[in-house]
N, C-alpha and C positions, 0 to 999 in steps of 0.2 A: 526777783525770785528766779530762781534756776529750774528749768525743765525738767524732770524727772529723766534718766536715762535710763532704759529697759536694753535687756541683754539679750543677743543673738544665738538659738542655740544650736547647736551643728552635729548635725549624726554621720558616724562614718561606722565602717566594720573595724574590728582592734586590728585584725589580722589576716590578709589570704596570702595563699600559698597560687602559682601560678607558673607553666611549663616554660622553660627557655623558647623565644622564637615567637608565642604565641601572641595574642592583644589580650586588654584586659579592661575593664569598664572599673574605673575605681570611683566607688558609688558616695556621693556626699546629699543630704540634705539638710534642709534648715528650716526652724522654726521664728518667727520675730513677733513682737505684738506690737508692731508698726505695719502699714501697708508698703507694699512691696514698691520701696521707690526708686526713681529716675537715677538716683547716686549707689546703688548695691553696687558691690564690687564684690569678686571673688578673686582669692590669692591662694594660689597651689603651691607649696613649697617642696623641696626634697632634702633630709639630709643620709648621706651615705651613712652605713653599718662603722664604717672609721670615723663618725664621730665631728668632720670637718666640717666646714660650715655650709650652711644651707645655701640651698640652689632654687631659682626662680625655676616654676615648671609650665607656668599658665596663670593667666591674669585676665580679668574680666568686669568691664564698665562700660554700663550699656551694648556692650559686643564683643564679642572674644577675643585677646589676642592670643598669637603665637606668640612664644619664643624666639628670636631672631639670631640665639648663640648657646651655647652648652650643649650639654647629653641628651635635653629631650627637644632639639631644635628637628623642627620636622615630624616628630613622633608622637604628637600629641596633640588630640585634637578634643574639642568641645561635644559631651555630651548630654550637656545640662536642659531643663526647660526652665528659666526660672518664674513662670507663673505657675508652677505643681511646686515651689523649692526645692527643685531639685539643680542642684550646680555641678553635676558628674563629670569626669574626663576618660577619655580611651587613650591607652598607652599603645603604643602598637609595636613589634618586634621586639620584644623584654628582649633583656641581657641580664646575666648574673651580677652587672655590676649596678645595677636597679633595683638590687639589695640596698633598704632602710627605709625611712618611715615619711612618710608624705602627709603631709599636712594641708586643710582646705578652712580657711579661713574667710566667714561672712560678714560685710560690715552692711548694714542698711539703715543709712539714716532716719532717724535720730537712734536708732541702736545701732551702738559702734563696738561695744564692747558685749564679748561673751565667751564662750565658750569655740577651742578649734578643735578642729575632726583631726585624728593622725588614725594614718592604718599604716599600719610595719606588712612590706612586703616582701616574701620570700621567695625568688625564682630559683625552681628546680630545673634539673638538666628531662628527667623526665619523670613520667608516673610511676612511682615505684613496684615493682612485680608483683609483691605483695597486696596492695589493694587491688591489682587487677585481676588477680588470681580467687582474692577473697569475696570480688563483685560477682566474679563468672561462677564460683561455686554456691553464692548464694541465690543469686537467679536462677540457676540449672534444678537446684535442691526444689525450689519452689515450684519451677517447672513439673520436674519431674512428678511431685507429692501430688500434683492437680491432676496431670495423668493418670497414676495410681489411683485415683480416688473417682477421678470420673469410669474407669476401667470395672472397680469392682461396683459403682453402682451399675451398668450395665450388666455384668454377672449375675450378680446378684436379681436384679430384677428379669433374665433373662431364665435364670434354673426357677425361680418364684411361676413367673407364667409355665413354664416347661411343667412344672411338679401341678399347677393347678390345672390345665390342660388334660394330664396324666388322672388327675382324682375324677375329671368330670366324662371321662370317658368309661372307666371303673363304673361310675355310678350308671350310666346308662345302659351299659352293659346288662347290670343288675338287674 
């Protein structure tokens, strides 16, 4: 009789966007209904926006390795735990040419087979104007309405006692 094989299942983001220059935590976890054994490995792949074949990025059994040649030799380091499943990596100095999609791939025996993470990543030159314009004007709006509004309760409670001060003085008078 053959083992049953149960599947690994791997969560990633579909998509981030990330500034030229900056690092980046490109977040993978995993699911398995095996315990977390001696043989996990974790395989990070990349292929470029052109479609060429895939590039080794990060590889991991029992301990991380580095890359030892390519685009991200040096730039890439281990940010995983894998007793939380979590197998993440840090990219660090993106380049525009770190446009396309990366792939994080779990095997843990006896699950070998499942499901892989790909997140397509897009490095921009910078933050568009527009969003930082549309951040600062909706902070400011929010700001300001709180002022506005802590302002005339003060007023307001302020001519309130004024005008009841005014009536109790009237009356004594009286």
């Amino acid at each position: 009789a053959l083992w049953p094989v149960a599947a690994v299942e791997v969560h990633t983001s579909r998509e981030v966007d990330a500034v030229n220059g900056t690092n980046l935590r490109l977040k993978c976890t995993f699911s398995s209904s095996s315990p977390i054994s001696q043989r996990l490995s974790v395989t990070w792949n990349f292929q470029p926006e052109d479609q060429s074949s895939h590039e080794p990025v990060f590889y991991y059994l029992k301990e991380p390795y580095k890359m030892t040649t390519g685009r991200f030799k040096e730039r890439v380091t281990w940010d995983g735990n894998i007793q939380r499943n979590d197998v993440s990596i840090v990219i660090w100095n993106l380049q525009p040419s770190d446009n396309g999609t990366f792939t994080c791939q779990v095997k843990n025996p006896p699950d070998v087979d499942g499901t892989v993470g790909e997140v397509r990543l897009k490095v921009v030159q910078k933050v568009q104007f527009s969003e930082i314009h549309f951040l600062a004007i909706a902070i400011g709006s929010a700001c300001a309405l709180m002022i506005i509004v802590v302002i005339t309760v003060v007023f307001c409670r302020h001519f309130r006692k004024k005008r009841q001060e005014k009536t109790e003085v009237e009356d004594t008078e009286l």
